[in-house]
C-alpha positions as CSV (number, residue, x, y, z in Angstrom):
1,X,105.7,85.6,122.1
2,X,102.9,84.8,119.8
3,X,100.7,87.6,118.4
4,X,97.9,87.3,121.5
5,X,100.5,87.4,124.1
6,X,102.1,90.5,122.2
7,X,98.9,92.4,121.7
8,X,98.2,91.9,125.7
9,X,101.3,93.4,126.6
10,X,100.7,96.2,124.5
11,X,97.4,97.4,126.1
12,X,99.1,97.0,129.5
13,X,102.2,99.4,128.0
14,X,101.3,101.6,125.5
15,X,98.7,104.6,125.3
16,X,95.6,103.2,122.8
17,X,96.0,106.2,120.1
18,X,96.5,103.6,117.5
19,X,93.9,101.2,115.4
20,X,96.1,98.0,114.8
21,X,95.9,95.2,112.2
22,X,95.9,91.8,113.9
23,X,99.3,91.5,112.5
24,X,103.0,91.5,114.4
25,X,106.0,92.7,111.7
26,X,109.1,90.2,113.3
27,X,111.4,90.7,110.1
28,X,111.1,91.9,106.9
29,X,113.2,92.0,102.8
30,X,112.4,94.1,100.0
31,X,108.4,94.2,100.0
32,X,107.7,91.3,101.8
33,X,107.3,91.3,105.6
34,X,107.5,88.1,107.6
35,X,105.0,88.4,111.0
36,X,106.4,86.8,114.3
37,X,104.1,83.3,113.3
38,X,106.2,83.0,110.1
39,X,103.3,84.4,107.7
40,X,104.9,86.7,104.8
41,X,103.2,89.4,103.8
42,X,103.4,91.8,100.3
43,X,104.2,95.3,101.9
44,X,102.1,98.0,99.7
45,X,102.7,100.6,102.5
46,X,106.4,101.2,103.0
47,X,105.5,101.9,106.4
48,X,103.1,104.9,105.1
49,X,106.0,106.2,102.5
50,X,108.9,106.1,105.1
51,X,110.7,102.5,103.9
52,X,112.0,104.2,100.6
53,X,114.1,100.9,99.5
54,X,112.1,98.3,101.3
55,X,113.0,96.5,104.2
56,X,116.4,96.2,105.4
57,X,117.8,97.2,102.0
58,X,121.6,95.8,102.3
59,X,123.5,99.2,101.3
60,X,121.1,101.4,103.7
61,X,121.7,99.3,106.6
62,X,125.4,98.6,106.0
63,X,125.6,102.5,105.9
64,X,123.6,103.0,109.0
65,X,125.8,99.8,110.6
66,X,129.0,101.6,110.0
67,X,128.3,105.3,111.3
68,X,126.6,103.7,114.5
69,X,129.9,102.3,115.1
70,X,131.9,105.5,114.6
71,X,129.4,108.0,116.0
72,X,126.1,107.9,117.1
73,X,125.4,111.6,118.2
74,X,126.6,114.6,120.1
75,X,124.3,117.2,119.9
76,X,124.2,120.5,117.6
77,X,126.8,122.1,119.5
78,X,129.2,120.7,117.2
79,X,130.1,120.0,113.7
80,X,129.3,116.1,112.3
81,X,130.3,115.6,108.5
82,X,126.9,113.2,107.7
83,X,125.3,116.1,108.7
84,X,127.3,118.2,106.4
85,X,127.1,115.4,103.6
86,X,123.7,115.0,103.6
87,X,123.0,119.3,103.8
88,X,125.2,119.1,100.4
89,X,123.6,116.7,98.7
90,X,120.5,118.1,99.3
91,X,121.5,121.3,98.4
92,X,123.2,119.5,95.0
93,X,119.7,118.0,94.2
94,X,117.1,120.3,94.6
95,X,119.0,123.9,94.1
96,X,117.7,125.2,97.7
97,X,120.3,127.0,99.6
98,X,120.0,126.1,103.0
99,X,118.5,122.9,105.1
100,X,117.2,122.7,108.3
101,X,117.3,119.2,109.8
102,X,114.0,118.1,112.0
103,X,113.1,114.5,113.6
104,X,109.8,114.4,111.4
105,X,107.5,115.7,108.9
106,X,105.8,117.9,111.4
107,X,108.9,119.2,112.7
108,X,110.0,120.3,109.1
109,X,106.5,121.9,108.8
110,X,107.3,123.5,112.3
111,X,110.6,125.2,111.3
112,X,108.7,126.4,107.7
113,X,106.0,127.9,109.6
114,X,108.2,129.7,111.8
115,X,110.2,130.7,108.9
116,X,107.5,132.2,107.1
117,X,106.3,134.3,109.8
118,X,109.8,135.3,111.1
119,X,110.1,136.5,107.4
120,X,107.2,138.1,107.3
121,X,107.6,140.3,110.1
122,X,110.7,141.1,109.8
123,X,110.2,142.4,105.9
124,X,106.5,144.1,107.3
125,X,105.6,144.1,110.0
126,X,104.3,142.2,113.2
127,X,100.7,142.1,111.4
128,X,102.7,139.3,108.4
129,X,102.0,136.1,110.2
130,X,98.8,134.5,108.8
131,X,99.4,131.5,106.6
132,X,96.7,130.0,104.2
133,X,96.6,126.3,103.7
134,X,93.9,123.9,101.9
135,X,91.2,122.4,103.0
136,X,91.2,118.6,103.2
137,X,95.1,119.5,103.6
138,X,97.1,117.3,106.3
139,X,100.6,118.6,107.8
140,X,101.1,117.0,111.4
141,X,100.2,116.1,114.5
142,X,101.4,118.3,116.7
143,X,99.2,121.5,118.4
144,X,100.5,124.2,115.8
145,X,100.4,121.5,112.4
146,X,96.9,120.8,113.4
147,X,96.3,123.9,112.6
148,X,97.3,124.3,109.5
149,X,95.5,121.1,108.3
150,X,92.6,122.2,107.0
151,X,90.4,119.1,107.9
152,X,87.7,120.1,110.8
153,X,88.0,116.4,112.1
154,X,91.6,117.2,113.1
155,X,90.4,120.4,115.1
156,X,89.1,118.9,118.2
157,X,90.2,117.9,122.2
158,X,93.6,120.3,122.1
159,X,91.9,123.8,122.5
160,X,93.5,126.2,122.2
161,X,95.0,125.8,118.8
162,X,97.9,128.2,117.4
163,X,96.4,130.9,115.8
164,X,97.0,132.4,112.4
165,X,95.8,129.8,109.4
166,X,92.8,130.3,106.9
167,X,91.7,127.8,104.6
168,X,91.2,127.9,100.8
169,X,89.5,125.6,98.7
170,X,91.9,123.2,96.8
171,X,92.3,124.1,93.1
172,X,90.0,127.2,93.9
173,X,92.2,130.7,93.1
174,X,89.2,132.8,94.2
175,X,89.0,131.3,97.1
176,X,93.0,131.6,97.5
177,X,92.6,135.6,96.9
178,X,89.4,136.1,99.5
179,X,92.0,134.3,101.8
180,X,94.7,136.7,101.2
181,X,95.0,139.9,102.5
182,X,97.9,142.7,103.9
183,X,98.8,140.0,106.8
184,X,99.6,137.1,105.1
185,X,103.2,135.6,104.8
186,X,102.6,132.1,103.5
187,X,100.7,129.6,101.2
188,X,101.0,125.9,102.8
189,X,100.1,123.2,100.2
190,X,100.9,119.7,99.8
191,X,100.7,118.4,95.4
192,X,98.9,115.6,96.5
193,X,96.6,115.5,99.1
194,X,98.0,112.0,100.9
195,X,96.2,111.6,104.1
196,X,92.8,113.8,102.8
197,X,92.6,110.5,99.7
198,X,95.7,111.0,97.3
199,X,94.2,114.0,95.3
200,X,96.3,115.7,93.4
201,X,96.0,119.7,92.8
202,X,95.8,121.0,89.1
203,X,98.8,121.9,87.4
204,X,96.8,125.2,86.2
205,X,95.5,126.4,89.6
206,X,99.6,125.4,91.4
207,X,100.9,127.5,88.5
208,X,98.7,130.5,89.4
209,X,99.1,130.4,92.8
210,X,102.8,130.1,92.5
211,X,102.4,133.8,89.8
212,X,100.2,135.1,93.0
213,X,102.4,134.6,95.7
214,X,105.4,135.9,93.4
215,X,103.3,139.3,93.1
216,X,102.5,139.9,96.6
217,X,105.9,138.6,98.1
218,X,103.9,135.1,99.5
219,X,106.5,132.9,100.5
220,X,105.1,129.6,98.7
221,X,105.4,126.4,101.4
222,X,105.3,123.0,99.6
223,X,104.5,119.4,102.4
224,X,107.0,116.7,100.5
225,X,107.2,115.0,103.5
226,X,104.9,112.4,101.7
227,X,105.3,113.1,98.0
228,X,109.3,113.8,98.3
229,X,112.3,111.5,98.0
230,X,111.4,110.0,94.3
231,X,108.3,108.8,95.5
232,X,105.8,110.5,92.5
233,X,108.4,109.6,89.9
234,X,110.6,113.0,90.5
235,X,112.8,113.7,93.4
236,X,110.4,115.9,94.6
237,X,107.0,116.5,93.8
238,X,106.9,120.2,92.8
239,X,109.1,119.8,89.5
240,X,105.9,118.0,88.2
241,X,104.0,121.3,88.6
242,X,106.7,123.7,86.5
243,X,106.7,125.8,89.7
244,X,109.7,127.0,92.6
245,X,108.6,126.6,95.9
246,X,110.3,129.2,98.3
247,X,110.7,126.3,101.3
248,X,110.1,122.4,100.7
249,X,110.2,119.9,103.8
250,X,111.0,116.2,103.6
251,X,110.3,113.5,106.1
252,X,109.7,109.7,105.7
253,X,111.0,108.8,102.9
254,X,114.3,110.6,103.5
255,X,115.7,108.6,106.0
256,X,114.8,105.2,104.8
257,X,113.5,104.0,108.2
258,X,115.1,106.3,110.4
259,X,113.4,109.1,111.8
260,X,114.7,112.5,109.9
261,X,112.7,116.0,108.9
262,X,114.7,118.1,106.8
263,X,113.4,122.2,105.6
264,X,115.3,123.1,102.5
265,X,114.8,127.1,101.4
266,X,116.1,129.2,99.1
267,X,118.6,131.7,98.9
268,X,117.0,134.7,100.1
269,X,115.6,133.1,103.5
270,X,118.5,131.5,104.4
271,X,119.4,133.8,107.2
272,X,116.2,134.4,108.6
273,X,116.2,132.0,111.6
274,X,119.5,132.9,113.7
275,X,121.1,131.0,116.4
276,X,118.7,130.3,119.3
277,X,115.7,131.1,117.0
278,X,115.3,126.8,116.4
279,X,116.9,123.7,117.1
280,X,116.6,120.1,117.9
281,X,118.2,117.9,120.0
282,X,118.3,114.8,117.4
283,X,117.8,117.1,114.4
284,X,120.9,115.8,112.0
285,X,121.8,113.1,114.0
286,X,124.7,111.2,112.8
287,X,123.4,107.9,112.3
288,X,120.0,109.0,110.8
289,X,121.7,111.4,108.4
290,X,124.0,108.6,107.3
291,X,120.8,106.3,106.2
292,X,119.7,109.1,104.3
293,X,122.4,109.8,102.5
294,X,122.5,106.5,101.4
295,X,118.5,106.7,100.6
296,X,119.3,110.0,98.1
297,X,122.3,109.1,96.2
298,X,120.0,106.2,94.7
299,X,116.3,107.5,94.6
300,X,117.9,110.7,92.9
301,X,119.6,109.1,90.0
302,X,117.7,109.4,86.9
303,X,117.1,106.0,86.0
304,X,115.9,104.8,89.2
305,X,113.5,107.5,88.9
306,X,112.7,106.5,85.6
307,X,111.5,103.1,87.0
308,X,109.7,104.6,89.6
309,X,107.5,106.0,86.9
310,X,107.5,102.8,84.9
311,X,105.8,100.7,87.4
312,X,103.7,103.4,88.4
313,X,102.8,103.3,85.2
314,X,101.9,99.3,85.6
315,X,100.6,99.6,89.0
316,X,97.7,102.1,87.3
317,X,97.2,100.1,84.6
318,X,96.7,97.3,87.1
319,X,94.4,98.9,89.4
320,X,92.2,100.2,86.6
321,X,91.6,96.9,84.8
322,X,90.5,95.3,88.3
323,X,86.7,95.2,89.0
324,X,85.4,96.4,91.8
325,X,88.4,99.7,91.3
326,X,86.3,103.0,89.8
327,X,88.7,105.1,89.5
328,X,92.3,105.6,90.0
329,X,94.5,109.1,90.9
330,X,97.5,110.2,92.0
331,X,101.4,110.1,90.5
332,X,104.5,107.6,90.2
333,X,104.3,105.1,93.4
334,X,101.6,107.4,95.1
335,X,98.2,105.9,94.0
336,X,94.3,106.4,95.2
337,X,92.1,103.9,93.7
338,X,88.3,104.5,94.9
339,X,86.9,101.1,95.6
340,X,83.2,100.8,93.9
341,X,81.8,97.9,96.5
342,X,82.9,97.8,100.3
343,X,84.9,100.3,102.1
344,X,88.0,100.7,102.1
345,X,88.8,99.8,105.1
346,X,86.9,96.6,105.0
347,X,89.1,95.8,101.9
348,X,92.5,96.6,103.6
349,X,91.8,93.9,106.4
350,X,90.4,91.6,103.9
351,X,93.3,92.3,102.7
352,X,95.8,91.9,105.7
353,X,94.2,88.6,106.1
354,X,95.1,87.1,102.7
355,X,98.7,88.7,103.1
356,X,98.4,92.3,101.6
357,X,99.8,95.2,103.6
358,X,97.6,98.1,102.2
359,X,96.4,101.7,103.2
360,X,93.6,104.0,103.5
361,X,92.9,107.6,102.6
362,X,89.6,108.6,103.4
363,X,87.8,106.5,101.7
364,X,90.4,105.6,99.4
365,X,92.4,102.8,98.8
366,X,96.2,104.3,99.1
367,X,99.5,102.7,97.6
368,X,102.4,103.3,98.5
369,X,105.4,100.5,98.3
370,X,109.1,100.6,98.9
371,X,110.1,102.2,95.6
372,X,112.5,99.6,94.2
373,X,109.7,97.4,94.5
374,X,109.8,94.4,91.9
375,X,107.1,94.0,89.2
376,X,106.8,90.3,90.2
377,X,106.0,91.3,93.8
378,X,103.6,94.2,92.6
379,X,102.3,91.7,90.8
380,X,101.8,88.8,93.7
381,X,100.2,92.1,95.7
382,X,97.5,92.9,92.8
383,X,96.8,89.4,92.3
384,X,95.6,89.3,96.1
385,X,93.9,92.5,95.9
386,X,92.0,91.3,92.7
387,X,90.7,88.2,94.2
388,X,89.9,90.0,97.7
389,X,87.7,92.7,95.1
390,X,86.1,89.4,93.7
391,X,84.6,88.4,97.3
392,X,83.4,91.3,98.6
């Protein structure tokens, strides 16, 4: 089918919650997609952080290839050892104790929410459920995730809404304490800010807030599930900050392609949620568990992290010496750049066009490519972007 034939079956199939590019993804290598007409594109998105090592990386798949010929799935009524292997390498990685496995990012954000209040009540009371988060903050999709994101353009259509979040002003520990009072359990942030325009928080106001939360017995919630997996240049985001999250969740990255949450928490909330309190059908599944595996023995090795910084590093540098870019934020492979003529989005499908793959946040230019991207293909990417800033 050619792209016309496939974008008419799709309107005749498929619910229309989604803005397309004018663009069909038939194959794809590394950072370069190839559409179904045979055009090649430079993937700057990763499929919005989830393609870790690119397309089709040849040790991912075989890995994947191999446990979906063994065992595909069988529930959580039993025992699977990827599930197992992948619950000890986390917990070898990171320190956390125990590891909740999920189908997605808001999944993970689920089982942390409902481990935060279960904790809360249980330690004080029924009153211990409310949870702050940060406004311009993004943590899901589903009814109770909308919630917590603290973005009033989020909060429409789905009334009623799950009760029980407040919203404090990012890198505002004033407005953090008028939020806080004898009924709440949990502080949901994310470092960066990906969806509300790659902003990073200030080291300063996370390292207060993490003192704060310590003091009252706040259980501190960090969102990876966009920062995590080596994607800022640490395994995860939080050891940028000098600060111990009580609960992290991870998504996207994680499974390299394949759709996996995971909740990691420490030590002393490990035996909050009993049997019956959660589950997931697919949660741990066999085959998704053994991609990731694969994905985290090699995005947690120190040098590969190492040259996740180092072209972050170059992609900055880059971006800041292009005209047309006025500023750039954000950490490792996780980059804003605000564009200072056009919008963004006119510049992503300028983009598209000239065979870019490129995202938006907000008004932002966002980048986020397969992290063992090559410097000659950042390179080919930039080079496009720069002359695409030159016409606008």
């Amino acid at each position: 089918m050619n792209l016309q034939e496939i974008q008419e079956r799709e309107q005749e199939a498929i619910m229309p919650t989604y803005g397309r590019f004018p663009v069909a993804v038939a194959s794809g290598k590394g950072a370069t997609a190839t559409d179904v007409q045979g055009r090649e594109y430079i993937d700057f998105t990763s499929g919005i952080g989830v393609n870790a090592l690119g397309f089709c990386d040849a040790v991912w798949a075989d890995a994947v290839a191999k446990q979906a010929h063994t065992l595909q799935h069988t529930s959580n009524l039993y025992y699977t050892l990827p599930q197992i292997h992948l619950a000890q390498l986390l917990r070898e990685k990171t320190g956390f104790d125990k590891v909740f496995f999920a189908n997605s990012g808001a999944e993970a954000n689920e089982c942390a929410i409902k481990l935060a209040r279960k904790y809360g009540t249980d330690t004080y009371g029924e009153h211990r459920t409310k949870i702050i988060t940060l406004v311009n903050s993004f943590h899901g999709r589903t009814v109770t995730t909308l919630a917590a994101t603290g973005q009033d353009g989020f909060h429409h259509y789905f009334h009623p809404f799950t009760g029980g979040f407040v919203y404090a002003q990012a890198n505002n520990l004033d407005s953090v304490r008028a939020c806080m009072d004898d009924n709440t359990c949990a502080v949901l942030l994310e470092f960066i800010q990906g969806e509300g325009g790659v902003l990073p928080l200030e080291r300063g106001f996370v390292q207060e807030l993490a003192a704060l939360c310590r003091e009252k017995d706040i259980l501190l919630l960090a969102d990876e599930v966009q920062t995590g997996m080596g994607r800022t240049g640490k395994l995860f985001c939080y050891e940028h900050f000098g600060v111990q999250p009580d609960v992290i969740t991870s998504a996207k990255g994680l499974g390299g392609g394949l759709p996996i949450g995971a909740c990691l928490c420490s030590e002393a909330l490990g035996g909050v949620l009993g049997k019956g309190m959660h589950g997931s059908t697919f949660g741990g599944n066999p085959v998704c568990c053994a991609g990731a595996v694969s994905v985290l023995e090699r995005v947690s090795q120190p040098e590969f992290l190492e040259e996740v910084r180092q072209k972050g590093d170059y992609l900055r540098g880059r971006l800041e010496q292009i005209d047309g870019i006025a500023g750039v934020r954000g950490m490792g492979l996780m980059l804003g750049a605000s564009p200072s003529r056009s919008t963004a989005g006119e510049i992503v499908a300028r983009c598209v066009e000239q065979g870019l793959l490129l995202l938006t946040a907000k008004d932002a230019l966002r980048f986020l490519p397969p992290l063992n991207i090559s410097r000659e293909e950042l390179g080919r990417g930039l080079d496009i972007l720069t002359q695409v800033l030159k016409n606008c």
